[in-house]
C-alpha positions as CSV (number, residue, x, y, z in Angstrom):
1,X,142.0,117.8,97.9
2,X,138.5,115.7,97.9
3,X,136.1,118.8,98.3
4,X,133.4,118.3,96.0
5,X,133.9,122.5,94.5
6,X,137.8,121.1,94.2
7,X,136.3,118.2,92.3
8,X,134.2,120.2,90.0
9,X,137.1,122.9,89.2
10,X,139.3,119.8,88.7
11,X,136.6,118.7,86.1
12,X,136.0,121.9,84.6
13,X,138.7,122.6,81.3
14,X,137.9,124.7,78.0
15,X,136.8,122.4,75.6
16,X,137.8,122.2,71.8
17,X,135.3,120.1,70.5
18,X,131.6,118.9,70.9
19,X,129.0,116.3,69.9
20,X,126.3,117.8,68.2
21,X,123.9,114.7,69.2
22,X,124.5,115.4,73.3
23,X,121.6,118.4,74.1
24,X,121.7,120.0,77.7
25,X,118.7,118.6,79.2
26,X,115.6,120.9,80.0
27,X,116.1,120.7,83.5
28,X,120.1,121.1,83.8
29,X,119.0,124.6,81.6
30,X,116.4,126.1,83.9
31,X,119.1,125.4,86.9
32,X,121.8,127.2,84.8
33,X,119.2,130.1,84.2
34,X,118.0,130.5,87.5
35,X,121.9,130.4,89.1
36,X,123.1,132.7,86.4
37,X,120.2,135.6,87.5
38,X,121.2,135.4,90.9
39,X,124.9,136.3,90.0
40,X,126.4,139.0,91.7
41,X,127.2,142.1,90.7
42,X,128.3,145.8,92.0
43,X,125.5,147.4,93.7
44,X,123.6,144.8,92.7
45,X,123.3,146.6,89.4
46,X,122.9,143.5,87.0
47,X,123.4,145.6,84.1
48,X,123.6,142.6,81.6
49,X,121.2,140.4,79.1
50,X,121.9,136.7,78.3
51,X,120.5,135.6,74.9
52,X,120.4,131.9,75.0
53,X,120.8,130.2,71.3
54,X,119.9,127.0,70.9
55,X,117.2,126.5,67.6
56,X,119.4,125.6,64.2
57,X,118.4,129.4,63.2
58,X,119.9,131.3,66.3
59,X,123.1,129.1,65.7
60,X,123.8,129.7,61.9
61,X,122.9,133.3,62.9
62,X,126.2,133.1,65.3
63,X,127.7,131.1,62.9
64,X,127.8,133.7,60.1
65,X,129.0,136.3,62.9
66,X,132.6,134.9,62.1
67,X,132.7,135.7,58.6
68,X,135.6,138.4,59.4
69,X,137.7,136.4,62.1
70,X,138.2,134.6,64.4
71,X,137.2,131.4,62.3
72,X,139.1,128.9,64.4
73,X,135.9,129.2,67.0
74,X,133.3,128.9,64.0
75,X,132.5,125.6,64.3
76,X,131.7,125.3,68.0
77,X,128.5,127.7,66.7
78,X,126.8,124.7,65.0
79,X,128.2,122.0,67.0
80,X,127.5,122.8,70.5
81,X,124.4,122.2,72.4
82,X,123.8,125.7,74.0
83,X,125.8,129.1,73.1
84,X,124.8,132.0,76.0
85,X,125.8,135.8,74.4
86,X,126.8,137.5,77.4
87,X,125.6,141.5,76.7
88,X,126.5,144.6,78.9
89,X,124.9,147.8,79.3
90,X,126.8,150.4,78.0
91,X,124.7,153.3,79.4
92,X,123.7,152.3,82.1
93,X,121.3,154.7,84.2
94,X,120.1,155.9,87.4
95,X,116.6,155.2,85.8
96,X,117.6,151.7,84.7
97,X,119.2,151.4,88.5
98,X,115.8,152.4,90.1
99,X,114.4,149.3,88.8
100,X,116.7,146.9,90.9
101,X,116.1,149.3,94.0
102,X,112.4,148.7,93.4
103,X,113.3,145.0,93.3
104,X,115.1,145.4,96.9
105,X,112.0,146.7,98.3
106,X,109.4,144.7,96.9
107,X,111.3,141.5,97.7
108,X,111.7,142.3,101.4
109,X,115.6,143.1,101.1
110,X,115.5,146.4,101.6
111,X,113.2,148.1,103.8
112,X,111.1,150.8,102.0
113,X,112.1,153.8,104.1
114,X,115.9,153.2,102.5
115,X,115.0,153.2,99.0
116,X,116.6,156.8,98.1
117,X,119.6,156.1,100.1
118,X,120.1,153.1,98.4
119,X,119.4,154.6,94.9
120,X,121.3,157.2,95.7
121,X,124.1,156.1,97.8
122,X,124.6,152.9,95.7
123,X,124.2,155.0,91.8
124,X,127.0,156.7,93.2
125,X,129.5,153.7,92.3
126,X,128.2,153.5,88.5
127,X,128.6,157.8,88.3
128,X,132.3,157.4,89.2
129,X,132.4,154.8,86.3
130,X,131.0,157.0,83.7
131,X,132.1,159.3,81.1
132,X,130.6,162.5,79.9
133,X,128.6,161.0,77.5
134,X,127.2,158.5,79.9
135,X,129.5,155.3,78.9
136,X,129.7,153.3,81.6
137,X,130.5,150.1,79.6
138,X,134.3,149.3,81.3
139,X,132.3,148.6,84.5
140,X,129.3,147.4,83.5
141,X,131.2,144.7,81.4
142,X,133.1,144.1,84.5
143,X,130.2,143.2,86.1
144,X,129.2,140.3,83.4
145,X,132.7,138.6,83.6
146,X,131.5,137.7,87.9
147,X,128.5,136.3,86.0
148,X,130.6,134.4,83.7
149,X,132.9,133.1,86.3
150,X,129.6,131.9,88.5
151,X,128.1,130.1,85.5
152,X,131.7,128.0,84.4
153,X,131.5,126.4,88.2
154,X,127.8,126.0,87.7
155,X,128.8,124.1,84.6
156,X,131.0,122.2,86.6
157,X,128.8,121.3,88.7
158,X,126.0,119.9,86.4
159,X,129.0,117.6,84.3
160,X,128.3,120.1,81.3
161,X,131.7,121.1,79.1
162,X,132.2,124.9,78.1
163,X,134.1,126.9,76.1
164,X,134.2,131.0,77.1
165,X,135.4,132.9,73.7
166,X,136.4,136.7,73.8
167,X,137.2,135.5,70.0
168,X,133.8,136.7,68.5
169,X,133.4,139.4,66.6
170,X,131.2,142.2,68.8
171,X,130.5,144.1,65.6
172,X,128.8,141.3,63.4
173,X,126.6,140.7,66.4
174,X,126.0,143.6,67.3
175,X,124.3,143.9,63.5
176,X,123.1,140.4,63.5
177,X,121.3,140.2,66.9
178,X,120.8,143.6,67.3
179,X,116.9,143.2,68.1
180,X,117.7,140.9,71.0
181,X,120.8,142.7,72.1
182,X,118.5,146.4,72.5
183,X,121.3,148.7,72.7
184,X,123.6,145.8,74.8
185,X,127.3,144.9,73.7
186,X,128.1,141.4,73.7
187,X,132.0,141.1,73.5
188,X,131.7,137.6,75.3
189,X,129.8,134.1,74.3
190,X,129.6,131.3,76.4
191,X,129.8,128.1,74.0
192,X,128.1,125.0,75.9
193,X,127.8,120.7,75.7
194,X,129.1,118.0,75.8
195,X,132.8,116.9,74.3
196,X,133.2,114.6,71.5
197,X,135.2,111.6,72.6
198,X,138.4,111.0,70.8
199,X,138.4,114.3,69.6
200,X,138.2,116.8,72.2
201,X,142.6,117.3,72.7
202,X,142.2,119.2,75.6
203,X,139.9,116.8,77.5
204,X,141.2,114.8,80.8
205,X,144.6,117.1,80.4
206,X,146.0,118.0,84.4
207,X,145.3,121.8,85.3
208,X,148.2,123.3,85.0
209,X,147.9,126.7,87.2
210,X,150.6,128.6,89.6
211,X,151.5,127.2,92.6
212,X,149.6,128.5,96.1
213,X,152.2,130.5,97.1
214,X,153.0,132.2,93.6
215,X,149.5,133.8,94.0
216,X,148.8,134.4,97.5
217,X,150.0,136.4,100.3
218,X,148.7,135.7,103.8
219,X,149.2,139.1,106.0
């Protein structure tokens, strides 16, 4: 199929090793940014942080984050261009919710006179998600894998390689970047650059996924 999103998904693979010399440009990173915030979400709760590393310090900081496992992704840390921690909310609120709502309002997508229907109404999906103590993170981490998915076709999309690891350790950077994080669990980093030719193994490989028919049903 010659669709250009075809193309891109085509394109796009998990790669295993980058050039430290290739930087995302300025410009590719302020169109990632803004495309990432307007990922979507339930309720349009965006109950997630991003914390962008990309100065020598923020990446040995991630790099000593693997001191306990998962070592076989420790290197990406220093040799990628970008690494993205994608953080959930774990609590999140019906306080924390009223400042979206206010966003509705205030951009013209919601018409004022529907604010505590929508606070209301729409809080009503993150209560049936929540615990007795208020954890809420099963959902709310949910919610950070549709921004995940967006940004790897976005990737795609701009010709930059990636590399999505569950294989961090939450704990160390929880500690590590616990300033940035606020209270947020990051359980998911999104490693970002450009391959190193001759090296990469898994670049230029076909796709290998289920047929069509193995995965849908048309009714």
């Amino acid at each position: 199929m010659s669709h250009q999103i075809i193309q891109d998904l085509n394109n796009r693979y998990t790669a295993k090793k980058y050039d430290p010399s290739k930087r995302i440009s300025v410009e590719n990173m302020d169109v990632l940014k803004e495309a990432m915030r307007l990922s979507a979400s339930s309720i349009n709760a965006q109950p997630w942080k991003f914390i962008i590393l990309e100065s020598d310090n923020a990446k040995q900081r991630f790099h000593d984050t693997f001191a306990n496992m998962y070592q076989f992704n420790q290197h990406h840390a220093k040799e990628a261009s970008h690494i993205i921690l994608f953080a959930f909310n774990p609590n999140f609120t019906k306080e924390q919710y009223k400042k979206v709502v206010d966003v509705e309002v205030s951009s013209g997508h919601l018409p004022a006179e529907m604010f505590d229907n929508m606070l209301n109404g729409g809080f009503t999906f993150a209560e049936v998600n929540t615990d007795e103590n208020g954890f809420n993170g099963y959902w709310t981490k949910a919610q950070t894998y549709l921004a995940l998915g967006n940004t790897l076709h976005v990737l795609a999309r701009l010709g930059i390689d990636s590399t999505p690891m569950e294989g961090v350790d939450s704990s160390l950077i929880g500690e590590e970047f616990k300033q940035e994080l606020g209270g947020f669990v990051c359980e998911t980093a999104l490693v970002m650059g450009y391959h190193m030719d001759g090296e990469d193994y898994n670049h230029g490989l076909p796709k290998a996924r289920l047929a069509l028919e193995d995965i849908f049903t048309v009714l």
